[in-house]
PDB file of the backbone (N, CA, C, O) and the ligand in Angstrom, with CONECT records:
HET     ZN  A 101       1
ATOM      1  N   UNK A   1     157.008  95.405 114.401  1.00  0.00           N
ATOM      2  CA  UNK A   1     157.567  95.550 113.043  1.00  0.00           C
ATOM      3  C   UNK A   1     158.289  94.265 112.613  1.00  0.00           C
ATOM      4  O   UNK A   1     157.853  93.606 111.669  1.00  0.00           O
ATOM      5  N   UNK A   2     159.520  93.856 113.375  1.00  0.00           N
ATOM      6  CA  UNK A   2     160.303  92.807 112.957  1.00  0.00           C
ATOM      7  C   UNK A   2     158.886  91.044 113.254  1.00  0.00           C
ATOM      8  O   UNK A   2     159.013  89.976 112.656  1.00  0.00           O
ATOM      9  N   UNK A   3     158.105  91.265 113.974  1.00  0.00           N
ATOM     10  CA  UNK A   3     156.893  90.252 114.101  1.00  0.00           C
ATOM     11  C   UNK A   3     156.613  90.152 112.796  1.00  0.00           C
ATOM     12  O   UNK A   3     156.936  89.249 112.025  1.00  0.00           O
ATOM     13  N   UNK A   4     155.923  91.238 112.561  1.00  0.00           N
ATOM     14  CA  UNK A   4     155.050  91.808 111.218  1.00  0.00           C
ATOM     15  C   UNK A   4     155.737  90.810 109.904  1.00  0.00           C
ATOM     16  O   UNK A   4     155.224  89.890 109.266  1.00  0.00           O
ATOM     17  N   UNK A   5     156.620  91.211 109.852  1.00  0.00           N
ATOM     18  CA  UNK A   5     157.920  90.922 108.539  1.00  0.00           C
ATOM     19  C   UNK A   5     157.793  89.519 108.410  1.00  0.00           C
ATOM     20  O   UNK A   5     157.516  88.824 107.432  1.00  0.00           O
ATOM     21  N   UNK A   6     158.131  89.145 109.966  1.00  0.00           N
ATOM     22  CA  UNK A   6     158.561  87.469 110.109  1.00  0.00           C
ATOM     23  C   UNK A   6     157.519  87.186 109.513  1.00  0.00           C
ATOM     24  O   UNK A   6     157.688  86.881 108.333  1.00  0.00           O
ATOM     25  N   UNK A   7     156.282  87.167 109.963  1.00  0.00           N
ATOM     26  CA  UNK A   7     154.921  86.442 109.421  1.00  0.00           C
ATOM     27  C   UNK A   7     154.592  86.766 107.806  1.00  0.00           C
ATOM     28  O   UNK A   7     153.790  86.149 107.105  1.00  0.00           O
ATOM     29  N   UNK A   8     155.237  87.640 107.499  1.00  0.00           N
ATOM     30  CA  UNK A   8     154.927  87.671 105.737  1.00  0.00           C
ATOM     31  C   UNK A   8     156.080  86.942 105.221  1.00  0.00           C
ATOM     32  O   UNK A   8     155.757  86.540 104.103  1.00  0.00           O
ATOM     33  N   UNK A   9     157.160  86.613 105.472  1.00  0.00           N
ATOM     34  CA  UNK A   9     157.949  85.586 105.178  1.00  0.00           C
ATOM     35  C   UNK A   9     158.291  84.398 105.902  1.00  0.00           C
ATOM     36  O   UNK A   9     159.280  83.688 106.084  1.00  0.00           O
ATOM     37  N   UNK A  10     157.422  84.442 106.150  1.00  0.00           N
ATOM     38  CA  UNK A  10     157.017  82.510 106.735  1.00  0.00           C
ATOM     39  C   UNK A  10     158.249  82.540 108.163  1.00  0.00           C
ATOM     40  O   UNK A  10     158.341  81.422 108.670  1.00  0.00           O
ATOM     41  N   UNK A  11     158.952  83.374 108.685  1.00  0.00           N
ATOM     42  CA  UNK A  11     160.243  83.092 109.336  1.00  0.00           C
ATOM     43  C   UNK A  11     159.933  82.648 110.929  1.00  0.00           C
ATOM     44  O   UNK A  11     158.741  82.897 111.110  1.00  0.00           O
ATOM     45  N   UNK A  12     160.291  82.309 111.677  1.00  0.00           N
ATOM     46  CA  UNK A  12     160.122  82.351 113.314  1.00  0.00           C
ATOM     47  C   UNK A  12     160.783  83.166 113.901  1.00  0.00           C
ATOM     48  O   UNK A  12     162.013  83.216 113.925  1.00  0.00           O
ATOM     49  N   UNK A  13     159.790  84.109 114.594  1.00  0.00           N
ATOM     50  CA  UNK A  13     159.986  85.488 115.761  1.00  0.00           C
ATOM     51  C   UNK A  13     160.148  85.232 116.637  1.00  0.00           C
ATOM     52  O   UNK A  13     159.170  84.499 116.781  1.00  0.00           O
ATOM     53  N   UNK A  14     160.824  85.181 117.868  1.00  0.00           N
ATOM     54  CA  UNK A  14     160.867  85.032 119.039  1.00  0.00           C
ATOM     55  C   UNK A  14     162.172  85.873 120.343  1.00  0.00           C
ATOM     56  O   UNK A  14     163.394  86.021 120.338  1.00  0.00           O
ATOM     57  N   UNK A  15     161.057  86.233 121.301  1.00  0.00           N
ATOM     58  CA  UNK A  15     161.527  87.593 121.663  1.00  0.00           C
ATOM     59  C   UNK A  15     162.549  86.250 123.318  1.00  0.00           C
ATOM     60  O   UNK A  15     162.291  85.147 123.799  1.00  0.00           O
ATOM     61  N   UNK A  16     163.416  87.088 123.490  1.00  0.00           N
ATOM     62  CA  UNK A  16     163.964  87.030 124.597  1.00  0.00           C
ATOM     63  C   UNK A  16     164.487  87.616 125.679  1.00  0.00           C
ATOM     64  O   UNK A  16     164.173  88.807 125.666  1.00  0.00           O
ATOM     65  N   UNK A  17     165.108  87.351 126.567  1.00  0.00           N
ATOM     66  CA  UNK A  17     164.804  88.361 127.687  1.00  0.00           C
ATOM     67  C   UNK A  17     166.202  89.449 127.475  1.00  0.00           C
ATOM     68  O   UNK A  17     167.334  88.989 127.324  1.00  0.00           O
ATOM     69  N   UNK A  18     165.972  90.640 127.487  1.00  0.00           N
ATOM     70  CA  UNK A  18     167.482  91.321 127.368  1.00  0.00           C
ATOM     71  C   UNK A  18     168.384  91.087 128.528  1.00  0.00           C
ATOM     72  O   UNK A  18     169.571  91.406 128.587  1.00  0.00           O
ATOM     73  N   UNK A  19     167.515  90.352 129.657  1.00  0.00           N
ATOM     74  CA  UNK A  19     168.619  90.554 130.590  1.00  0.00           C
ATOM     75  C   UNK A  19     169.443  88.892 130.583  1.00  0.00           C
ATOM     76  O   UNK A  19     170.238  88.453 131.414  1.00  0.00           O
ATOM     77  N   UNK A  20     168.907  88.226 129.328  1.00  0.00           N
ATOM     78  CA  UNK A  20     169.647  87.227 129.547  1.00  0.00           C
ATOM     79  C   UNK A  20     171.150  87.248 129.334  1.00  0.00           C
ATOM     80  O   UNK A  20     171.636  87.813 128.354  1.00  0.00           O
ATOM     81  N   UNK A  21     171.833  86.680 130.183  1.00  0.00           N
ATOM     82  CA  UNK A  21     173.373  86.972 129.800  1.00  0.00           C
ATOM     83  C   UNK A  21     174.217  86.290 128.331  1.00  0.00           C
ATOM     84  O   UNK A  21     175.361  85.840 128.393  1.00  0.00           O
ATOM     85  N   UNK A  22     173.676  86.317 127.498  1.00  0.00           N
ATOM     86  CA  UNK A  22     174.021  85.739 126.331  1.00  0.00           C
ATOM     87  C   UNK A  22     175.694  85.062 126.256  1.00  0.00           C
ATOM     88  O   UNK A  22     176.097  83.916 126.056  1.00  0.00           O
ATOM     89  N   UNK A  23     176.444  86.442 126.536  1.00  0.00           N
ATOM     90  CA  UNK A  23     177.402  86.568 126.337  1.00  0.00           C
ATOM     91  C   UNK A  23     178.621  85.972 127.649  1.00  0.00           C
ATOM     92  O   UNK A  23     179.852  85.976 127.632  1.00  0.00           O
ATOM     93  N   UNK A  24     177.749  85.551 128.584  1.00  0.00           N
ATOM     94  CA  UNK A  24     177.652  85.384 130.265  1.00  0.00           C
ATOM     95  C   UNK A  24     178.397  84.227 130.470  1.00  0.00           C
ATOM     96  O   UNK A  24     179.385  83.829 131.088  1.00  0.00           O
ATOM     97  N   UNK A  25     177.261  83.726 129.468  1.00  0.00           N
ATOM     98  CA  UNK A  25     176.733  81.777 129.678  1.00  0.00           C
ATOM     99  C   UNK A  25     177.733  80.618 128.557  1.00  0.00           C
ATOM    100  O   UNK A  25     177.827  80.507 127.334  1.00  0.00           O
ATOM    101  N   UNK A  26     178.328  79.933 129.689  1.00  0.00           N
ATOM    102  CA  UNK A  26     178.681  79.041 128.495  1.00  0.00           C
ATOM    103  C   UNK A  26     177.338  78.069 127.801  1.00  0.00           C
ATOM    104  O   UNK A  26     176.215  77.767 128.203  1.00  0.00           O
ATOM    105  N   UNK A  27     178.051  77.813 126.689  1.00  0.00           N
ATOM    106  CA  UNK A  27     176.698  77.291 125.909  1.00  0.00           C
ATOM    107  C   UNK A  27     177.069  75.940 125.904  1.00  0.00           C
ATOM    108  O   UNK A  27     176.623  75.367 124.910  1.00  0.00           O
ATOM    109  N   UNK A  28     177.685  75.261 126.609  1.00  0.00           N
ATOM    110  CA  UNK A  28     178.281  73.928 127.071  1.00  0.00           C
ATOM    111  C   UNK A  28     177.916  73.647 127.965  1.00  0.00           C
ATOM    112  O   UNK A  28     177.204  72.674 127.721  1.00  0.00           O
ATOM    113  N   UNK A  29     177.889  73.931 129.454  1.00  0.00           N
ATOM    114  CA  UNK A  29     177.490  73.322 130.612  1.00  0.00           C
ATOM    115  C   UNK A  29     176.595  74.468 130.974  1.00  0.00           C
ATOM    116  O   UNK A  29     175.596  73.873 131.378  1.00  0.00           O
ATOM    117  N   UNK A  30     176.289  76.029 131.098  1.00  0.00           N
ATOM    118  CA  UNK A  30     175.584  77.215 131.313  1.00  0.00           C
ATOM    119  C   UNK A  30     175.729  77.860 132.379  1.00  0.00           C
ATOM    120  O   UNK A  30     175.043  78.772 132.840  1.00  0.00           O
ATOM    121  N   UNK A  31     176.868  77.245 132.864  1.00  0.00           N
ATOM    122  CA  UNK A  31     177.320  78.433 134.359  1.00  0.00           C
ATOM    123  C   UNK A  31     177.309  79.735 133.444  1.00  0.00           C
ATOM    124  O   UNK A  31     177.318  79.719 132.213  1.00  0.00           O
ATOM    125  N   UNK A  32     177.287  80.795 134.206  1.00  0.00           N
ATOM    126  CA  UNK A  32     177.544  81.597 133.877  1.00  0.00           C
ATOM    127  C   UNK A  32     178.476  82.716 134.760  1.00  0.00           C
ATOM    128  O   UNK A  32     178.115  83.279 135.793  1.00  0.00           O
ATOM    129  N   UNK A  33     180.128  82.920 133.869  1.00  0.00           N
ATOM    130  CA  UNK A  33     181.388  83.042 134.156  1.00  0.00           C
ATOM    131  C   UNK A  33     181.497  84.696 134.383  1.00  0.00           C
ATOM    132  O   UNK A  33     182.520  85.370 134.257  1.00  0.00           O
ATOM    133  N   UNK A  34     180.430  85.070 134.678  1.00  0.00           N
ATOM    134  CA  UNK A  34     180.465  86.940 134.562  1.00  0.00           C
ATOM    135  C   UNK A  34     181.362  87.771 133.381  1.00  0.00           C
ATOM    136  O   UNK A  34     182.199  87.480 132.527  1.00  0.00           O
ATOM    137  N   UNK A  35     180.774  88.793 133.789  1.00  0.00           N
ATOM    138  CA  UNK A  35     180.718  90.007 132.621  1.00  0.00           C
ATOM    139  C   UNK A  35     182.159  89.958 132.061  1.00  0.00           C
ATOM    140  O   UNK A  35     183.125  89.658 132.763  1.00  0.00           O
ATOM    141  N   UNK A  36     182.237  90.268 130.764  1.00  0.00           N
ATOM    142  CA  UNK A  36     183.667  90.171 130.039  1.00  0.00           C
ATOM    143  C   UNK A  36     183.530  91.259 129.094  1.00  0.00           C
ATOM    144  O   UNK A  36     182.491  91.690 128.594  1.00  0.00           O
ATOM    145  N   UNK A  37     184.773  91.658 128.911  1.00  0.00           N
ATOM    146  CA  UNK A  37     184.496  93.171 127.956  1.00  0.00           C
ATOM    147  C   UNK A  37     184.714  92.923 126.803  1.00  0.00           C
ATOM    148  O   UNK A  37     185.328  91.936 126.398  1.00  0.00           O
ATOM    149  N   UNK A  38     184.109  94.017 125.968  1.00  0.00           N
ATOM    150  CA  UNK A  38     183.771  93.625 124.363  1.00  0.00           C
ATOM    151  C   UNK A  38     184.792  93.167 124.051  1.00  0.00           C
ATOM    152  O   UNK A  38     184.680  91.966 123.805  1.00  0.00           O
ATOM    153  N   UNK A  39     186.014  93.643 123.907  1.00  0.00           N
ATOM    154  CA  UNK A  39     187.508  93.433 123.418  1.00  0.00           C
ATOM    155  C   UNK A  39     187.851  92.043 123.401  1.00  0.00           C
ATOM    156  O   UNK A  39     188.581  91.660 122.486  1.00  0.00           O
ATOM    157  N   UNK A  40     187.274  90.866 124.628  1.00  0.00           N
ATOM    158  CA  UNK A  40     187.622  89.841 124.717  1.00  0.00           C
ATOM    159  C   UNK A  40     186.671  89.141 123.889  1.00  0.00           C
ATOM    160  O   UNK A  40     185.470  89.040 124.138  1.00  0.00           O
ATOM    161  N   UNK A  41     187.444  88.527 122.606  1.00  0.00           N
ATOM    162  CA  UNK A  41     186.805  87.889 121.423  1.00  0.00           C
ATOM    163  C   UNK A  41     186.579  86.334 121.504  1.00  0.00           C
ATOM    164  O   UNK A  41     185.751  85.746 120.809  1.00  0.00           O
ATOM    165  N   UNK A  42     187.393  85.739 122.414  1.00  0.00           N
ATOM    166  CA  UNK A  42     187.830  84.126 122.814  1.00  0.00           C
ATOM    167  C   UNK A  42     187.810  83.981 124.181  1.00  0.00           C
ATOM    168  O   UNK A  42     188.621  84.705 124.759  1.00  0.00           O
ATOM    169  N   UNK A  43     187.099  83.233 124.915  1.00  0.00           N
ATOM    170  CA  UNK A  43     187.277  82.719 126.450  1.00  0.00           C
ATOM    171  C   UNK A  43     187.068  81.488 126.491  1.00  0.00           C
ATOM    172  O   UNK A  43     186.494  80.831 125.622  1.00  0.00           O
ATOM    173  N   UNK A  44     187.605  81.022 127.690  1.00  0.00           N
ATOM    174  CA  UNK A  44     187.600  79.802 128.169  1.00  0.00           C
ATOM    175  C   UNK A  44     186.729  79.374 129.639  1.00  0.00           C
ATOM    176  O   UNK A  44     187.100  79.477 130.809  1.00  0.00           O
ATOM    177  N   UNK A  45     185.856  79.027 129.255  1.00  0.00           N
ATOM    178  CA  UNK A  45     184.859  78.510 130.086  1.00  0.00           C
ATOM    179  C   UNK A  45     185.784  77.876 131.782  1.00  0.00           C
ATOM    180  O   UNK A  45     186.773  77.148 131.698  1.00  0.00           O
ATOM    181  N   UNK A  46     185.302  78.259 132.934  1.00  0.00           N
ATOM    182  CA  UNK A  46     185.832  78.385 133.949  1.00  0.00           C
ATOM    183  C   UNK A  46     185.629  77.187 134.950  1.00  0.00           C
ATOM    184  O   UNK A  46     186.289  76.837 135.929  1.00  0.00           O
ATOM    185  N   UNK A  47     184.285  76.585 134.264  1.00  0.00           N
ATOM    186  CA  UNK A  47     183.431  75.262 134.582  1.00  0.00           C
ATOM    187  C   UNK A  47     184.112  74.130 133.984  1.00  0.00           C
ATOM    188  O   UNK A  47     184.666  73.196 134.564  1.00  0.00           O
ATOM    189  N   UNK A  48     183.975  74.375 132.576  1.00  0.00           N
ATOM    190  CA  UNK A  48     183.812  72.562 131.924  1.00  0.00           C
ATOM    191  C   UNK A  48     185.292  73.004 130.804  1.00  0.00           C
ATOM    192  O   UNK A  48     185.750  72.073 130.141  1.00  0.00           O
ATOM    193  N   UNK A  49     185.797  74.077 130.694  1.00  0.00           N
ATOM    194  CA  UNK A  49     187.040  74.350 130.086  1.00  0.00           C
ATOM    195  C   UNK A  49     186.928  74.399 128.608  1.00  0.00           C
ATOM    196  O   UNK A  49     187.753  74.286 127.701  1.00  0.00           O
ATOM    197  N   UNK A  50     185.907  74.562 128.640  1.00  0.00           N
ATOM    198  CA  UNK A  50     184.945  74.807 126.857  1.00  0.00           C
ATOM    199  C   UNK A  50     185.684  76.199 126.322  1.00  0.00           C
ATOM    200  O   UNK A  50     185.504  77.187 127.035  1.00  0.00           O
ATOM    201  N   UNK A  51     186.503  76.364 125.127  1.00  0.00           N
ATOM    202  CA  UNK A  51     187.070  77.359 124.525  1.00  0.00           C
ATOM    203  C   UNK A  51     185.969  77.579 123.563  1.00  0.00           C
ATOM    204  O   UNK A  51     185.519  76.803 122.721  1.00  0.00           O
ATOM    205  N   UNK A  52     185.549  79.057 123.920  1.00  0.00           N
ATOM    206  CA  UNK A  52     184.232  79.804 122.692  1.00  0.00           C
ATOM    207  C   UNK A  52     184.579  80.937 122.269  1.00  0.00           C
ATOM    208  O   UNK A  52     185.202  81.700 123.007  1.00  0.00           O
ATOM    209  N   UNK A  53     184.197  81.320 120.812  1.00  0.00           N
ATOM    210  CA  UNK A  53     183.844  82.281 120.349  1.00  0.00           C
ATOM    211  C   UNK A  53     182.929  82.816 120.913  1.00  0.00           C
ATOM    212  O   UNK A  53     181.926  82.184 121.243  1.00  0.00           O
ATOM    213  N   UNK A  54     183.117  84.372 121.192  1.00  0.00           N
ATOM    214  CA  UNK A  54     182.384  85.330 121.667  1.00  0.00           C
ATOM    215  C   UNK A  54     181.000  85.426 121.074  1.00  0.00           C
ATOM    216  O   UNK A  54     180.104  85.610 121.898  1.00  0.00           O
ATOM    217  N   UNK A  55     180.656  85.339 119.828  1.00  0.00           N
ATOM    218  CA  UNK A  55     179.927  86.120 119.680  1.00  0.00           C
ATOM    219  C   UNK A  55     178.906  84.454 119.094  1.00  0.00           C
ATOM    220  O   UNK A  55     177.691  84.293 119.203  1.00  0.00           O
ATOM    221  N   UNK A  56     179.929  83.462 118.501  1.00  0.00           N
ATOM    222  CA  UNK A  56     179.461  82.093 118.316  1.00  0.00           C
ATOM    223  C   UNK A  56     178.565  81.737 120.269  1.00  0.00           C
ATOM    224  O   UNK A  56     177.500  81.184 120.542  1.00  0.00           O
ATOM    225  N   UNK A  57     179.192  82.105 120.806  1.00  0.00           N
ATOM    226  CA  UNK A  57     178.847  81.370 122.113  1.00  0.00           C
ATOM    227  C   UNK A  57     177.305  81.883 122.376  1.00  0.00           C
ATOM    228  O   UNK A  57     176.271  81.355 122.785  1.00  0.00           O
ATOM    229  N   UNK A  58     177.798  83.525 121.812  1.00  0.00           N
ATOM    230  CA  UNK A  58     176.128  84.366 122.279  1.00  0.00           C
ATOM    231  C   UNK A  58     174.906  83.689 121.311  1.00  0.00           C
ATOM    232  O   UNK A  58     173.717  83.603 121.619  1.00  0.00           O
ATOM    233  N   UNK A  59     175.575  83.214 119.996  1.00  0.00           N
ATOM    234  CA  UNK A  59     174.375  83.159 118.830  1.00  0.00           C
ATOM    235  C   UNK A  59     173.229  81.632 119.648  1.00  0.00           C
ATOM    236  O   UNK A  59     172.013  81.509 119.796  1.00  0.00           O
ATOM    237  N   UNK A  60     174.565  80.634 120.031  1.00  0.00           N
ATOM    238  CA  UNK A  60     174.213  79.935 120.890  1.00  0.00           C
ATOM    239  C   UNK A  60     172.993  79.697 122.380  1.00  0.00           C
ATOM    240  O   UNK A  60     172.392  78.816 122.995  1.00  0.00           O
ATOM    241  N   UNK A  61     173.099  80.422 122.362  1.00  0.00           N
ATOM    242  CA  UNK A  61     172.733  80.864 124.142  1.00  0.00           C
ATOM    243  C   UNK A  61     171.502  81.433 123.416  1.00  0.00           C
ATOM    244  O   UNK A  61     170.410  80.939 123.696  1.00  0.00           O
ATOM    245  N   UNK A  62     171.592  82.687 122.271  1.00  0.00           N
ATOM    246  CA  UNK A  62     170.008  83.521 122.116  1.00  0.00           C
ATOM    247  C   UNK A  62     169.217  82.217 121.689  1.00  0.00           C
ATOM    248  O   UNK A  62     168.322  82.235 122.534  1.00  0.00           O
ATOM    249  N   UNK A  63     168.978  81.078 120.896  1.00  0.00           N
ATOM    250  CA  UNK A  63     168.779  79.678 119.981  1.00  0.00           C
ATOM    251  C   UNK A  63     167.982  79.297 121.388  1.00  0.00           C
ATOM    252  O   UNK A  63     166.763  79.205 121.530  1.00  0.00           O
ATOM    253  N   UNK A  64     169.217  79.062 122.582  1.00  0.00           N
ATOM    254  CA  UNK A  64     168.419  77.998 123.455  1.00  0.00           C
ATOM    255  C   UNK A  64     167.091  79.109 124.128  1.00  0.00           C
ATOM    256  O   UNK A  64     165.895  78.948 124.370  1.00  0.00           O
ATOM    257  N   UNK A  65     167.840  80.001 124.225  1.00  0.00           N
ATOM    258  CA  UNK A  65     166.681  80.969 125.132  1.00  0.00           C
ATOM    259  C   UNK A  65     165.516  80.711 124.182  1.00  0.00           C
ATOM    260  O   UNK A  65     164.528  80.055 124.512  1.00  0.00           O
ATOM    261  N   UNK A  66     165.665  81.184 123.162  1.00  0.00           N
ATOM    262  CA  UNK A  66     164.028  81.332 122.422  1.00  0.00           C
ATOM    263  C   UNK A  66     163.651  79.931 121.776  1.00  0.00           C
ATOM    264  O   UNK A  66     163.226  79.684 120.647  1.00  0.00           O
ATOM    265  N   UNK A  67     163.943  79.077 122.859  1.00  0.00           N
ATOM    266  CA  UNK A  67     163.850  77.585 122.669  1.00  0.00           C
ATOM    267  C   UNK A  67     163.686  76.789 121.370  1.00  0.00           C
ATOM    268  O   UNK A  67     162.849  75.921 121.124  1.00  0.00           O
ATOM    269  N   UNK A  68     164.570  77.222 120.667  1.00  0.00           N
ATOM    270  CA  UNK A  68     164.614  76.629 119.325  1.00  0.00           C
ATOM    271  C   UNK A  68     166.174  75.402 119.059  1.00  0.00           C
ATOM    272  O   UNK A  68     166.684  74.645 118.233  1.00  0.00           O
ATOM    273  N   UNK A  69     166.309  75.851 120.190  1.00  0.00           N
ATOM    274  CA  UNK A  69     167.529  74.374 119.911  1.00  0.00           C
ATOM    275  C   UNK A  69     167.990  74.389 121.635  1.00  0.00           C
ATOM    276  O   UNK A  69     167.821  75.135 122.601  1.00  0.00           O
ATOM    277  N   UNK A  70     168.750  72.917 121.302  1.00  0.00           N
ATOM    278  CA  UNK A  70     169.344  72.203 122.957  1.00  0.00           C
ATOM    279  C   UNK A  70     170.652  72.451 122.370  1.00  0.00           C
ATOM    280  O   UNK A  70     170.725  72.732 121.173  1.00  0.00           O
ATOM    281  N   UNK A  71     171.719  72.373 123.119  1.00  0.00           N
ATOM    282  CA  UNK A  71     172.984  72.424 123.424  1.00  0.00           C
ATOM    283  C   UNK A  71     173.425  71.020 123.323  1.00  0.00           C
ATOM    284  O   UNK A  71     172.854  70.197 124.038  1.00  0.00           O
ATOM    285  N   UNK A  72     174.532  70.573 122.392  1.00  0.00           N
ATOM    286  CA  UNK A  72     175.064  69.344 121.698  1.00  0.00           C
ATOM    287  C   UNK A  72     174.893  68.328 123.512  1.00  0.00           C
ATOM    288  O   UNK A  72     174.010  67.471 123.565  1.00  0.00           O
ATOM    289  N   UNK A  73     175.499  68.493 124.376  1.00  0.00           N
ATOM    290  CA  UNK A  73     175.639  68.223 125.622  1.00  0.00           C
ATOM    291  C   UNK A  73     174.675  67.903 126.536  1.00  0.00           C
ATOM    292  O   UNK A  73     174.880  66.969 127.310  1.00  0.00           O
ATOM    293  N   UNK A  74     173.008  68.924 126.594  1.00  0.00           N
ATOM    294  CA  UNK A  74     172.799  69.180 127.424  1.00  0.00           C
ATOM    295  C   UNK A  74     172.912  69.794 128.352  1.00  0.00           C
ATOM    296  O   UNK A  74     173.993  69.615 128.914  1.00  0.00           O
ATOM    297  N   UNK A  75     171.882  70.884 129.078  1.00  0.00           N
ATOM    298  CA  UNK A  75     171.931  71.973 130.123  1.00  0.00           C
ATOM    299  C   UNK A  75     171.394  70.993 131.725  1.00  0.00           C
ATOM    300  O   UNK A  75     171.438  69.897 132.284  1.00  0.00           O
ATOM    301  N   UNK A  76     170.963  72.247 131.817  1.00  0.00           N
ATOM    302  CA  UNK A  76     170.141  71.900 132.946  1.00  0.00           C
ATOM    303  C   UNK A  76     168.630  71.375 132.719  1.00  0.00           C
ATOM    304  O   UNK A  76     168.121  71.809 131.685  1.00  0.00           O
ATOM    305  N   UNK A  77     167.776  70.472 133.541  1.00  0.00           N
ATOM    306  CA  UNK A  77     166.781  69.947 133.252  1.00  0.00           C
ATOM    307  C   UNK A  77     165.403  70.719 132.968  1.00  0.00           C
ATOM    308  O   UNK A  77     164.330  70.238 132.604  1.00  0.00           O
ATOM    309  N   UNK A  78     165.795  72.288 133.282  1.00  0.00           N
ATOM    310  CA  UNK A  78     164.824  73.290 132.940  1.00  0.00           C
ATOM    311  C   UNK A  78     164.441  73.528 131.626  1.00  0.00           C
ATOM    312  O   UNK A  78     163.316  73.672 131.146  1.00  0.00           O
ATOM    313  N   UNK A  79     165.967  73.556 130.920  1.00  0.00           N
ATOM    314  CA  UNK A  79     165.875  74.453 129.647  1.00  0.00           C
ATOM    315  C   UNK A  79     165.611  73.057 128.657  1.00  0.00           C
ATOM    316  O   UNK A  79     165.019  73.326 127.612  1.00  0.00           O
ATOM    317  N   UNK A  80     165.941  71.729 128.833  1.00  0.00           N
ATOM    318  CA  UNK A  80     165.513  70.671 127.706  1.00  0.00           C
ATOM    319  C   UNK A  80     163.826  70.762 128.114  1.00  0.00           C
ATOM    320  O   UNK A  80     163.155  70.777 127.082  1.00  0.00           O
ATOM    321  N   UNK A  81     162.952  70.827 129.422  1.00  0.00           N
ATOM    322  CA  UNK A  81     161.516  70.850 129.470  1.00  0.00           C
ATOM    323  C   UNK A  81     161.097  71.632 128.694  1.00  0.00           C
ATOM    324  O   UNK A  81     160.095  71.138 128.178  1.00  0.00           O
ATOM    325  N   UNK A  82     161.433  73.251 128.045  1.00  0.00           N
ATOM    326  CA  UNK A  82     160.850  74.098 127.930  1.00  0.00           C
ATOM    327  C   UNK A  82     161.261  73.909 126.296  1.00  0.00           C
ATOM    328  O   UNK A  82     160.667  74.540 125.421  1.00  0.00           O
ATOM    329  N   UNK A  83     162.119  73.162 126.064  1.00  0.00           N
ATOM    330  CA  UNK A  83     162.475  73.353 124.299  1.00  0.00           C
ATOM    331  C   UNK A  83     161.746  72.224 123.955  1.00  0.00           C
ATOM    332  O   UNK A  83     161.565  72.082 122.746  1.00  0.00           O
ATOM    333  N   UNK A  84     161.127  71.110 124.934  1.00  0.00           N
ATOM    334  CA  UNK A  84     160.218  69.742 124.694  1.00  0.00           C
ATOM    335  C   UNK A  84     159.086  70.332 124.333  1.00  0.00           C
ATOM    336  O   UNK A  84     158.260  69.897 123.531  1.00  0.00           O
ATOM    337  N   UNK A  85     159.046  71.502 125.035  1.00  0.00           N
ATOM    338  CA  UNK A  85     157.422  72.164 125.442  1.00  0.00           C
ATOM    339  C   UNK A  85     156.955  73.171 124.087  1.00  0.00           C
ATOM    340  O   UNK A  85     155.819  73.421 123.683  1.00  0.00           O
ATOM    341  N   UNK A  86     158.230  73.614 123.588  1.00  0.00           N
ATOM    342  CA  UNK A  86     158.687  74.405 122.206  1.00  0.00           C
ATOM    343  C   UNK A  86     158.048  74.083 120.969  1.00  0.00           C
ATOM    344  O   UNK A  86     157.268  74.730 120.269  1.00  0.00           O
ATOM    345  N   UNK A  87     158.794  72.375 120.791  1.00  0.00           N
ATOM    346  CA  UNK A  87     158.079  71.513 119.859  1.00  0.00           C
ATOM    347  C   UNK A  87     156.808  70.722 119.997  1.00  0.00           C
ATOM    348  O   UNK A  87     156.412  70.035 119.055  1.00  0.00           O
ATOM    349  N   UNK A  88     156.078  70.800 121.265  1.00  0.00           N
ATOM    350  CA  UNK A  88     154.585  70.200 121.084  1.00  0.00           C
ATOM    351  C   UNK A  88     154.182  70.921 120.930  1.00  0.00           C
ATOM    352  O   UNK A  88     153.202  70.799 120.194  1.00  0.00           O
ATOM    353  N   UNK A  89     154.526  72.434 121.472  1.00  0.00           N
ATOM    354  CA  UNK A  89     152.895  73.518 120.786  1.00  0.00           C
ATOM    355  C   UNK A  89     153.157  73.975 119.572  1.00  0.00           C
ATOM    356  O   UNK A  89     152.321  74.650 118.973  1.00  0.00           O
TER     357      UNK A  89
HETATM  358 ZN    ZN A 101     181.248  75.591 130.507  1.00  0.00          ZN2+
END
């Protein structure tokens, strides 16, 4: 359905994994700092000391997963191959 839609308004669909930790992962360096409960709206990254919005951090993280953008910084050398790999096909 939401495919369907995208393609009659020109938009880009792209599915990702539910078990990715969206909400997990800093979107700065990408450790990922374990589970945090809804209530907590602001954290501070445990790695690189990156202060994020909750839900800014997740919008972040879904972008790189469905490889439509890199992280201002840089991740790991996996996730820039696969967003290289994004824009040639
Ligand atoms: Zn971090």
């Amino acid at each position: 359905m939401l495919s369907a839609k995208s393609d009659k308004y020109g938009r880009d669909f792209r599915v990702i994994s539910r078990w990715e930790p969206t909400s997990q992962r800093c979107s700065c360096c990408g450790e990922i700092g374990g589970k945090k409960e809804l209530k907590i709206r602001e954290w501070k990254c445990l790695f690189c000391g990156a202060i994020h919005d909750r839900d800014v951090n997740a919008a972040v993280n879904i972008k790189v997963a469905g490889g439509q953008s890199e992280t201002l910084n840089g991740r790991g050398e996996k996730v820039r191959l696969s967003a290289k790999k994004a824009r040639q096909g």
